[in-house]
C-alpha positions as CSV (number, residue, x, y, z in Angstrom):
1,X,3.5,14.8,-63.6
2,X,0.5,13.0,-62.8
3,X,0.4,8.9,-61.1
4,X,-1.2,8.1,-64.2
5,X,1.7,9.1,-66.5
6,X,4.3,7.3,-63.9
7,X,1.9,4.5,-64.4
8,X,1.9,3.7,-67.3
9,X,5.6,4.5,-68.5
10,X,6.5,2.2,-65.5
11,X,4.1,-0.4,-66.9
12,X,5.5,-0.4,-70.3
13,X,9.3,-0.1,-69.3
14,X,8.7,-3.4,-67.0
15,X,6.5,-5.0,-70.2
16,X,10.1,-3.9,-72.1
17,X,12.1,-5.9,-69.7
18,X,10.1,-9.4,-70.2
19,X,8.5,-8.8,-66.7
20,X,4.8,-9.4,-66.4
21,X,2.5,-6.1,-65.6
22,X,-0.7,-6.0,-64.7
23,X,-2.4,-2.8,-64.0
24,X,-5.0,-1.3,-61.8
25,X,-5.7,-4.7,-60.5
26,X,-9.2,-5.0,-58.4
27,X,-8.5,-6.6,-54.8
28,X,-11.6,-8.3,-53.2
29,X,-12.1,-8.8,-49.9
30,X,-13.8,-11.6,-48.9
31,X,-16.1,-12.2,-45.2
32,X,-17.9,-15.1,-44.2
33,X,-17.5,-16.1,-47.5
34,X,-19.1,-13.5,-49.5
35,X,-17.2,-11.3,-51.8
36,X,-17.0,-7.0,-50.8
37,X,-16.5,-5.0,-53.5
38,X,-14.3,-2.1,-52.0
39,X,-13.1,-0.3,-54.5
40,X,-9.4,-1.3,-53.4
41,X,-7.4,-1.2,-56.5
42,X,-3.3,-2.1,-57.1
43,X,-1.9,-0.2,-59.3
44,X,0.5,-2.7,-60.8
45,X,1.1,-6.6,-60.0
46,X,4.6,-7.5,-61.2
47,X,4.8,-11.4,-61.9
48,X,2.3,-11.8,-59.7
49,X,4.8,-11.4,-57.0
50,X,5.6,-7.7,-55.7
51,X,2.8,-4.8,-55.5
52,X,4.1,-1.5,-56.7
53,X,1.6,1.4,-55.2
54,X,2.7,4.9,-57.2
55,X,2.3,8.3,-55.6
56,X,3.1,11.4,-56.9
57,X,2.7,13.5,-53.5
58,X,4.5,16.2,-51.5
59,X,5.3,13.6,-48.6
60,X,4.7,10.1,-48.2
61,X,2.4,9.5,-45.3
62,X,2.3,6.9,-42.9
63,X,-1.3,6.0,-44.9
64,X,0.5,5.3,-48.0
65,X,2.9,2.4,-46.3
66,X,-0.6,0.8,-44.5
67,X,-2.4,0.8,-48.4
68,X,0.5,-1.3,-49.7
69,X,0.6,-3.1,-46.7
70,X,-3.5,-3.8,-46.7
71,X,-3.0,-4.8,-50.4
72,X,-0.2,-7.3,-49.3
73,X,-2.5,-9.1,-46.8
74,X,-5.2,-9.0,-49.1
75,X,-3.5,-10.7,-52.0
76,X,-1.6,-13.2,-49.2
77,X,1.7,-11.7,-51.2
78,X,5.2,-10.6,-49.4
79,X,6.6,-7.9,-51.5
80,X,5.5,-4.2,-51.8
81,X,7.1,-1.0,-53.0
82,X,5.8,2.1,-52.6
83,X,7.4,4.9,-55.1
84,X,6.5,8.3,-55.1
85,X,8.0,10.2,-58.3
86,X,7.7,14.0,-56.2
87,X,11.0,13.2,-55.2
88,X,14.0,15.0,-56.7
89,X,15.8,11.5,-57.2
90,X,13.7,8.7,-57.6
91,X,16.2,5.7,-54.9
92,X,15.1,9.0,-52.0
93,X,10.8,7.9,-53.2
94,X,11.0,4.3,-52.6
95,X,9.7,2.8,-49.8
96,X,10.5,-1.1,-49.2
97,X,7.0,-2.4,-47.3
98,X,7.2,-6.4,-46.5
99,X,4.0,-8.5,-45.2
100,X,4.7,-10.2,-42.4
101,X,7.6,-8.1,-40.8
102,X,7.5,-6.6,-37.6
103,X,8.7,-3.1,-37.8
């Protein structure tokens, strides 16, 4: 199926759960002061603590752990996870990506 599907299922399922979604969530980026608008987008926020990036790909590429990663640094936030649903189970299409932590 499409991200977009994924998306929003996983958004309402978490919404089910008492656990605060937000969805497609603009990032700024910010230099000398003056807001960039970059078109750099989350797709979901959960209680404004862990950034959930969805994929729905062939293979996750080394790309896909540096956009969760950028969005971490962007939003000064720790957490990131990185699921891609083109996987035949879903614990083999997620990817734990932490700010701050040497690889």
């Amino acid at each position: 199926m499409l991200e977009s599907v994924y998306h929003e299922i996983l958004c309402y399922d978490l919404n089910k759960r008492e656990l605060k979604c937000e969805k497609q969530i603009e990032l700024p980026v910010f230099y000398d002061n003056i807001k960039i608008a970059l078109g750099f987008g989350a797709d979901l926020i959960v209680e404004d603590k862990v950034i959930i990036e969805l994929k729905s790909v062939e293979k996750v590429m080394p790309v896909h752990k540096k956009q969760v990663l950028t969005y971490l640094k962007i939003t000064n936030k720790k957490l990131g996870l990185l699921i891609n649903f083109n996987e035949n189970l879903i614990k083999d299409g997620i990817i734990r990506v932490v700010n701050g932590l040497e690889e």
